[in-house]
BAFI-3210 file (N, C-alpha, C; in Angstrom, 3 decimals, decimal comma, padded with zeros to 6 digits):
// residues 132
n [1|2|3|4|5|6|7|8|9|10|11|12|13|14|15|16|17|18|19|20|21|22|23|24|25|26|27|28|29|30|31|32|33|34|35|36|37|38|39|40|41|42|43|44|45|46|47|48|49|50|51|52|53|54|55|56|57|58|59|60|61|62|63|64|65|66|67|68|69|70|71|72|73|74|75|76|77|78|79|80|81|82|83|84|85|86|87|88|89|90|91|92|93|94|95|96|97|98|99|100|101|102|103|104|105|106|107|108|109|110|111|112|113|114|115|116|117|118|119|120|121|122|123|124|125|126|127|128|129|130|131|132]
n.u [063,900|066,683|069,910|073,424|076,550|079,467|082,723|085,492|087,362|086,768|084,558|084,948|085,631|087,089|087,359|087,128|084,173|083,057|081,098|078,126|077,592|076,915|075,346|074,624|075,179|078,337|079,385|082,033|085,425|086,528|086,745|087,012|086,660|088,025|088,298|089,959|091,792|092,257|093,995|091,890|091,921|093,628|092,058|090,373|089,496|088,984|087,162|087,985|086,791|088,277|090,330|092,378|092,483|092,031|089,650|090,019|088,583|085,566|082,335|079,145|075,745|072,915|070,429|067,361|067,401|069,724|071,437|070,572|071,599|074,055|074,179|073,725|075,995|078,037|077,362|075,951|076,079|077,260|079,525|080,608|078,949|076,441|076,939|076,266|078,142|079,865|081,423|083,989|083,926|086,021|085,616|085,438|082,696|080,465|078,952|076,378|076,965|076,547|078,396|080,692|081,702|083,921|083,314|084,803|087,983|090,916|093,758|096,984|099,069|097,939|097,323|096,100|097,925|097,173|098,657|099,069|096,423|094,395|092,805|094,144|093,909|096,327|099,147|097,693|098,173|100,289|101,621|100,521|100,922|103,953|103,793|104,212]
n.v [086,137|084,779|085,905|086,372|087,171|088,530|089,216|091,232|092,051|093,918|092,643|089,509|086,209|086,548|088,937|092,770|093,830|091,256|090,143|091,100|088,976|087,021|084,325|083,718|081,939|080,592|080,109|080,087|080,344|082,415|084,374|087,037|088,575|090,846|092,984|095,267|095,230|097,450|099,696|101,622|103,071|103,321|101,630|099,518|098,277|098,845|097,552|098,206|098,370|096,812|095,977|092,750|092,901|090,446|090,178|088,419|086,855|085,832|084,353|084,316|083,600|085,145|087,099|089,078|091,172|091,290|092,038|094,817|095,704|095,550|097,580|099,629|099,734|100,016|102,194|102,356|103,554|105,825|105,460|103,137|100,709|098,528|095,766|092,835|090,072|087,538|085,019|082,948|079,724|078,153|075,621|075,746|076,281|078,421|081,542|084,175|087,088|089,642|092,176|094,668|097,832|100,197|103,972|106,466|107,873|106,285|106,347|106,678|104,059|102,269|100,158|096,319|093,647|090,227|088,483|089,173|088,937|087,161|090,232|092,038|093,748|094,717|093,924|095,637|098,058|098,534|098,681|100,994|102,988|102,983|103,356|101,372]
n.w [083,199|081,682|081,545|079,597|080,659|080,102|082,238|082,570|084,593|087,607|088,798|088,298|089,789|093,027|093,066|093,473|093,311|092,554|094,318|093,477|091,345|093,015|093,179|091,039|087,558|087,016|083,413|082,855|081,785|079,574|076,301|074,158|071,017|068,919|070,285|072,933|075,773|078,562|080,901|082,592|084,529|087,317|089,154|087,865|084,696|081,367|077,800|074,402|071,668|069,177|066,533|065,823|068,715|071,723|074,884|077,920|079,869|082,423|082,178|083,094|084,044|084,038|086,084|085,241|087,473|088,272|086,374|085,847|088,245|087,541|085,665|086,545|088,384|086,176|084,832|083,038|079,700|080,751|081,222|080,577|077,591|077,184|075,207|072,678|072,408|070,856|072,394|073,416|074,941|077,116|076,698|074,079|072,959|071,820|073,250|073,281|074,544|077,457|077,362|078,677|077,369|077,354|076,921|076,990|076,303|075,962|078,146|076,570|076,132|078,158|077,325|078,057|077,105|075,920|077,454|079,842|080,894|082,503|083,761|086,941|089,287|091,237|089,972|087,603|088,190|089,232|086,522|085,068|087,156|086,580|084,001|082,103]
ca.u [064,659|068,113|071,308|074,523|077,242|081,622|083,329|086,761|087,728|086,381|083,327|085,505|085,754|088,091|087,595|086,598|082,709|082,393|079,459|077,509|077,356|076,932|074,254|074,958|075,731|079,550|079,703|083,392|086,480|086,017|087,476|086,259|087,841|087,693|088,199|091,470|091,766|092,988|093,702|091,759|091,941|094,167|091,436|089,258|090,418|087,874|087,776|087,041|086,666|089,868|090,853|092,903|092,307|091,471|089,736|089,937|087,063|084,431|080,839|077,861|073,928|072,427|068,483|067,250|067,858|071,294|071,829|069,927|072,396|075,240|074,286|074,472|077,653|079,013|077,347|075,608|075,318|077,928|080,976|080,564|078,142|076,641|076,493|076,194|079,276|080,341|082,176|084,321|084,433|087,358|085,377|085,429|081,528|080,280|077,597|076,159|076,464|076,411|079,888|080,920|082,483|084,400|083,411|085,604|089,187|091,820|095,037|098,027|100,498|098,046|096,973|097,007|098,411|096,606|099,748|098,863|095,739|092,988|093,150|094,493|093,990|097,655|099,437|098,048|098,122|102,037|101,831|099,729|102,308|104,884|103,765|104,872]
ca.v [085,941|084,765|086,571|085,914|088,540|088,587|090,156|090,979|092,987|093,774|091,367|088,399|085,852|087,199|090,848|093,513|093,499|090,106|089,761|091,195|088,261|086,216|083,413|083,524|080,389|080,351|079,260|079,350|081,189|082,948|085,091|087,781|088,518|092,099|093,932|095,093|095,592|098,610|100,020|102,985|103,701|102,370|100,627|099,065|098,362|099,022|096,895|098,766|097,507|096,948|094,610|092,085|092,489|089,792|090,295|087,430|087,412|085,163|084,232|084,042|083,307|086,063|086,947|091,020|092,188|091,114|093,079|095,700|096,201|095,701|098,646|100,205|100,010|100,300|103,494|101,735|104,751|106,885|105,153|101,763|101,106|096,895|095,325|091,479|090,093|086,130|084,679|081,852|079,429|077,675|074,379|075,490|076,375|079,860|081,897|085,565|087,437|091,376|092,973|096,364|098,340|101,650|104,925|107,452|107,916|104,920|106,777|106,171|103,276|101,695|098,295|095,337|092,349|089,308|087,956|089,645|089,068|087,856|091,496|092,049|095,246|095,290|094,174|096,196|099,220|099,381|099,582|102,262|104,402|102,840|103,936|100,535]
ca.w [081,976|082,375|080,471|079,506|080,531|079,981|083,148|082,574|085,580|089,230|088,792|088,204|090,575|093,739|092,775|094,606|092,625|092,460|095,259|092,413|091,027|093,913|093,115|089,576|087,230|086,185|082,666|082,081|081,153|077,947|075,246|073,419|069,404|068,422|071,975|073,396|077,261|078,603|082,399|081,950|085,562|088,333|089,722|086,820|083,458|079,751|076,823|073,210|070,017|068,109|065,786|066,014|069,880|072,760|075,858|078,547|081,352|082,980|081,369|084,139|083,102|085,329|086,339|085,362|088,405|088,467|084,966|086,207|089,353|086,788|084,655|087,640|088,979|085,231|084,712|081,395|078,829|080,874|081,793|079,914|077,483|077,359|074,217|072,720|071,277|070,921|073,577|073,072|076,418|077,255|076,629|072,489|072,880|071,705|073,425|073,148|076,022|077,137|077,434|078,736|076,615|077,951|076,366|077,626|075,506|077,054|078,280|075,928|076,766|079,013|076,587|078,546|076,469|076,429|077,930|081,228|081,294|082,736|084,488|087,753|090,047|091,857|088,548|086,684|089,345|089,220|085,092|085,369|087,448|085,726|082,389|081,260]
c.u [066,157|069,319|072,779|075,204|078,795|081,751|084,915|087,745|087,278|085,509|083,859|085,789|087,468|088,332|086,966|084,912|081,996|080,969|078,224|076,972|077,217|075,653|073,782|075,117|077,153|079,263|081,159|084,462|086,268|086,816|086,775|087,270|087,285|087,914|089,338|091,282|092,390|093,220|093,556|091,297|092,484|093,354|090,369|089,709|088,801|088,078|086,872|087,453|087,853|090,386|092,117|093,199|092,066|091,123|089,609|089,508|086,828|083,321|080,098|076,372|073,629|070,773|068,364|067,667|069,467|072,037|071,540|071,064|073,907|075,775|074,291|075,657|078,218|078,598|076,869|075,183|076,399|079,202|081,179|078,895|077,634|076,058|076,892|077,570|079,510|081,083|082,597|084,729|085,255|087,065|085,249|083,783|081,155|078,769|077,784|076,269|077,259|077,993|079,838|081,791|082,920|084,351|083,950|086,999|090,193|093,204|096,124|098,796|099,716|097,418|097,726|097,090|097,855|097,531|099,386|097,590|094,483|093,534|093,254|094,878|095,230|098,422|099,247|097,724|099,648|102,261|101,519|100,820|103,049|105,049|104,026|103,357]
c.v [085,894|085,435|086,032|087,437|087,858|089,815|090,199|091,674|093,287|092,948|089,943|088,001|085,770|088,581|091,484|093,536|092,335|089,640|090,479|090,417|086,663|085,193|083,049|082,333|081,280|079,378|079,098|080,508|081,284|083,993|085,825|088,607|090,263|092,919|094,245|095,887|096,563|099,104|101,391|103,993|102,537|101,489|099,377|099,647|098,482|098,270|098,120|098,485|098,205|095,933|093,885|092,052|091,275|090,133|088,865|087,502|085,887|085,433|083,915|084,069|083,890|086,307|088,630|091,535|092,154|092,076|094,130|096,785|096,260|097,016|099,858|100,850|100,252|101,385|103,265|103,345|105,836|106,463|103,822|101,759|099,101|096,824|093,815|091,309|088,304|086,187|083,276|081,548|079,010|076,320|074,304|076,005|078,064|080,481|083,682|086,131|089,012|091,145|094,172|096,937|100,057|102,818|106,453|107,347|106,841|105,881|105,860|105,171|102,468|099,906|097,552|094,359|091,190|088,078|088,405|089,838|087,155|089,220|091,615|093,310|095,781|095,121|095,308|098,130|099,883|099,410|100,787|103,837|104,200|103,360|102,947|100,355]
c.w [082,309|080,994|080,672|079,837|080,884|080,991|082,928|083,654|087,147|089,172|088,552|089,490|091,683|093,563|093,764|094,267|092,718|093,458|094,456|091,486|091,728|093,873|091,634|089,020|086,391|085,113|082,351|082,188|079,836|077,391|074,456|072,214|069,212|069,452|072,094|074,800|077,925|080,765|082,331|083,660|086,529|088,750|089,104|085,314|082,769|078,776|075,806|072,375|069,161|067,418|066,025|067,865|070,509|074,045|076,640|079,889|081,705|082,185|082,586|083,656|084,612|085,459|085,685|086,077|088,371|087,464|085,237|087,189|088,147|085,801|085,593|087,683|087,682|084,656|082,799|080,773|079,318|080,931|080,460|078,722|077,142|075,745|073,698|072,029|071,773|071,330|073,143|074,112|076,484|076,880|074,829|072,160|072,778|072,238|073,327|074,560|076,155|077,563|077,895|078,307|077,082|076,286|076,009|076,662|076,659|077,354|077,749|077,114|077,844|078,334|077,911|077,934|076,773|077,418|079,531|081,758|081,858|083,901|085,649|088,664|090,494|090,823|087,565|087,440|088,931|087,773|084,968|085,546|087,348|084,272|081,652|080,004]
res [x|x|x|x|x|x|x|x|x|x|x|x|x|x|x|x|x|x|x|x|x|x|x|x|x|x|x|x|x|x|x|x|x|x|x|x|x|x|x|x|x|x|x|x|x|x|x|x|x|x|x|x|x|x|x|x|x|x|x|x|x|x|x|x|x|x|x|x|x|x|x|x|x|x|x|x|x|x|x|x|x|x|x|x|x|x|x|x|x|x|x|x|x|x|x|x|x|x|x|x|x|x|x|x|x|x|x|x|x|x|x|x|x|x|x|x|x|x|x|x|x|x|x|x|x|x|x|x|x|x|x|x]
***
């Protein structure tokens, strides 16, 4: 059974995760309405539901196992938790596909602006201990 899933952070292509999704189908650059992106740890940012948010990721059509290993590494239920939400691709075309959503409280001041994003580990490393 194949799935849809939005990466907005180490699993994006050139990240440190990304071989996680190594045999995957890229559908696109995508957008997600209701989310707002956060760096809720120097090394790996969270999106959580906020209005008038955007998050801005990758879309991939993945196999079980691949989801399987994903809920994994994102600690589905403890750290992150996956749920469906419409994805808008860059080609105007809308599909469903899982999300991870951070459950943990976001440390003040660290929003990242859709202006700076798609998300970026050394970028958004020196906000971080900048406080910007």
């Amino acid at each position: 059974m194949k799935n849809k899933v939005f990466v907005y952070g180490t699993l994006m292509r050139g990240r440190a995760n990304h071989a996680y999704l190594n045999g995957s189908c890229f559908l696109g650059a995508g957008r997600v309405e209701g989310l707002a992106l956060y760096n809720v740890t120097p090394f790996y940012p969270g999106a959580v539901r906020e209005e008038g948010g955007v998050v801005l990721g990758e879309v991939y059509e993945i196999d079980a196992a691949t989801l399987a290993d994903l809920d994994y590494l994102e600690g589905n239920g403890m750290l992150y938790r996956r749920e469906k939400f419409p994805v808008v691709l860059k080609n105007g075309k809308t599909v469903k596909a899982w999300v991870y959503l951070w459950l943990r409280k976001v440390p003040p001041g660290t929003r990242v602006p859709v202006e700076r994003q798609p998300w970026r580990a050394k970028q958004n490393i020196a906000e971080v201990r900048s406080g910007e």
